[in-house]
N, C-alpha and C positions, 0 to 999 in steps of 0.2 A: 570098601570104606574102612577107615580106620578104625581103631575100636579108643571110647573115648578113657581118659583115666579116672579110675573111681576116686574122689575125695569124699564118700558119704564119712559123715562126722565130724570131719575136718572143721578146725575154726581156725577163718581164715581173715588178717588186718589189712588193707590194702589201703597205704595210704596214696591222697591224690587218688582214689580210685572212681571219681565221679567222671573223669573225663580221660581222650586220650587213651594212652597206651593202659594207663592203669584202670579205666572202666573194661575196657577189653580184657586182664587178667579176672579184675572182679565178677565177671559177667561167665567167664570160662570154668572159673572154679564156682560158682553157681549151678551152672548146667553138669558140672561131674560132682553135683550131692552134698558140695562145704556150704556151711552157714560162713557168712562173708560180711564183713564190715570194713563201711567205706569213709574216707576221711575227707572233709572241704573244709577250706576257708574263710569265705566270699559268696562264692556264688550257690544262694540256696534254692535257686529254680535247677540248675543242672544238679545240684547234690540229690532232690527229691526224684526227679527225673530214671537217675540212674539209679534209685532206692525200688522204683514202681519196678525195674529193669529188671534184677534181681527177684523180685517178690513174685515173678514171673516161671521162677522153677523152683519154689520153695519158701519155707517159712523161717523165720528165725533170725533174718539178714540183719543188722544194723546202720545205724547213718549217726557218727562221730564230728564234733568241728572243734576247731584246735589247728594254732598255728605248731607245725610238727617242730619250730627249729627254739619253742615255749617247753621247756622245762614242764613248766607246771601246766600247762595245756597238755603237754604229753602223759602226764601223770591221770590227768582227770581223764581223759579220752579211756584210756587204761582200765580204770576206774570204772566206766562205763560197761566195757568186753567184760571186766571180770565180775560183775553183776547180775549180766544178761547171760553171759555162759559159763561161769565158773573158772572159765582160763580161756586158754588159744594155743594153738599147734604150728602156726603158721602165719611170719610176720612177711608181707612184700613191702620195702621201702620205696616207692618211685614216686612219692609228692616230690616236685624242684620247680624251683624259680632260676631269676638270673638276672644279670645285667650285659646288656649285648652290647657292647662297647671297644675299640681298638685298644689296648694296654694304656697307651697315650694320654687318653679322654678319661681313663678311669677315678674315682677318688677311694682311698682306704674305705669309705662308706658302701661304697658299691662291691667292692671286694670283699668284706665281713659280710654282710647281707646275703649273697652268692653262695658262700665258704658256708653259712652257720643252716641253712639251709637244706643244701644239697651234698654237704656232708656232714656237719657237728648233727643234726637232727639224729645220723642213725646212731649216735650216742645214748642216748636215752628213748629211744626207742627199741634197740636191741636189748638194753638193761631191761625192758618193763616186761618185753615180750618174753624174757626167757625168764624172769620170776612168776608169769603166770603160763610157762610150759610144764607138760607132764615130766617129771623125769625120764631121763633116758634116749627122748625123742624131741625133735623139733629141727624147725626148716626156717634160715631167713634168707632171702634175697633181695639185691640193689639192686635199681635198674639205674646202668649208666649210660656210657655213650662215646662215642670214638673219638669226640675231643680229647677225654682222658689220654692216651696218646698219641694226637694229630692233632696237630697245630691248623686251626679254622679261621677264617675270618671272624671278627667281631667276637670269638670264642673265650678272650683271654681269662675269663674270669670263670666263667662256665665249666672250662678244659680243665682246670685247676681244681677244680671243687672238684670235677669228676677223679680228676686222679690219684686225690684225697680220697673217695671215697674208695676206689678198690685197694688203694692199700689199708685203710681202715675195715675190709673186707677181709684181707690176708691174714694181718692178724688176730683177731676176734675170732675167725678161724681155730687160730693152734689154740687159745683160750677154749673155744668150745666146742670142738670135734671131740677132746676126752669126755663129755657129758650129752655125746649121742645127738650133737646140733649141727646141722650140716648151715655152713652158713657161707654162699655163692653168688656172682655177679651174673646180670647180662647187659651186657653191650650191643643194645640196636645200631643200625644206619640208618640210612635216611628214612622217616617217617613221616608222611606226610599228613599230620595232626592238626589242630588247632595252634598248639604250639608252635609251629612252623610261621605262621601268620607273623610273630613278634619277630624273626630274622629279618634286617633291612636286606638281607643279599636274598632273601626266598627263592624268585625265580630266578635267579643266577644259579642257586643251589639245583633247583631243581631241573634245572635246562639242561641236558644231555644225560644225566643222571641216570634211567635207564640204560645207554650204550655204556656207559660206566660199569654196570652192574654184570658178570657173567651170567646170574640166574635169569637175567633179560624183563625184571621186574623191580619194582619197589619194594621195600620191605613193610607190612601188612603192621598193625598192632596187633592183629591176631596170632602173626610169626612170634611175634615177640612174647605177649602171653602161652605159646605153645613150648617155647621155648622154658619160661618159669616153670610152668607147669611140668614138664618133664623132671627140672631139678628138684622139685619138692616129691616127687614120688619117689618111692622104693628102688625102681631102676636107677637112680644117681643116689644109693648108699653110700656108697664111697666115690663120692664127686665131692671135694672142700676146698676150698680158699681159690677157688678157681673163674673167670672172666669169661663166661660162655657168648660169643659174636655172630651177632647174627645179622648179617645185608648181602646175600645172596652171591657174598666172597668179593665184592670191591674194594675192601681190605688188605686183600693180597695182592692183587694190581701194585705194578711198579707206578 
């Protein structure tokens, strides 16, 4: 069995961490010792849900609501961590939305909405998280996604935002790797989440999908939380401005 990674002390943000790929990270750095708080918008039956979740291998966790792509939501959320715990160690950004739409169909309205979201958010998010990091140390990660560079059905707007986001990864990177912050991407594949339900091609997407994959499976939210989780610990010291992919290499496929 593998042996799991310690976060005891860790305080950890995970936004979007009520559901999905991000209640999977939130739930993981829970069970390895981090006091963890989690961010929703909307839905306050799944927010509490995934709060009882966590309280489940510890004390200390929180439940944050704030639209992350709000300035000043982002500030109070903040506000909230640095009340309860004095700071935080460790920001995951993977709340996103979107508009699923052909280029074609799209209005500028759909496209800022998408954009301010799923990338303008880690703007002031990354600001707030690293005014309340210790010096010396601290960990952020984006969870993106292969649209970033592949072109998808209905993706246009999605793909976009993503691709925004890892080079707003890159560099925030050279900014704060001199002040001891490692700050890195992951790129899931196919997951098949709740999120997945809002794609009109879903079972398209997902139909052969396995023979697709060489590791002969789908990609897990727990791959993918296993996946952060390694960047935020000590063994990825020197991992920065980096795109870590994880779908079991049908990526590489011609």
């Amino acid at each position: 069995m593998l042996q799991r990674l310690d976060f005891s002390n860790a305080r950890v943000f995970v936004t979007g961490g009520t559901r999905g790929i991000g209640r999977a990270i939130a739930v993981e750095f829970a069970k390895s010792g981090a006091r963890v708080a989690i961010n929703y918008l909307r839905n306050k039956r799944s927010a509490s849900e995934a709060l009882s979740e966590l309280e489940g291998f510890g004390e200390g966790h929180l439940l944050v609501k704030g639209n992350v792509a709000d300035e000043s939501k982002v500030e109070a959320m903040y506000e909230a961590i640095e009340e309860a715990w004095g700071g935080m160690d460790i920001l995951i950004s993977n709340a996103a939305s979107g508009v699923l739409k052909p280029a074609m169909e799209m209005t500028m309205k759909h496209l800022h909405w998408t954009l301010d979201i799923n990338a303008g958010a880690l703007l002031p998010l990354a600001q707030g998280a690293v005014r309340l990091m210790n010096a010396g140390w601290g960990k952020i990660v984006a969870v993106s996604s292969l649209g970033a560079t592949r072109a998808l059905p209905n993706y246009f707007a999605v793909g976009a935002s993503k691709g925004a986001l890892e080079s707003m990864i890159r560099h925030l990177m050279v900014e704060l790797a001199p002040d001891g912050i490692n700050v890195n991407a992951v790129s899931a594949g196919l997951v098949d989440t709740d999120a997945l339900t809002h794609f009109p091609n879903r079972e398209e997407m997902l139909g052969g999908a396995i023979e697709r994959t060489p590791s002969g499976r789908l990609t897990t939210p727990l791959d993918v939380a296993n996946a952060v989780m390694f960047l935020c610990s000590r063994y990825a010291a020197q991992i920065h401005g980096q795109t870590l992919i994880i779908d079991g290499g049908s990526s590489v496929l011609a």
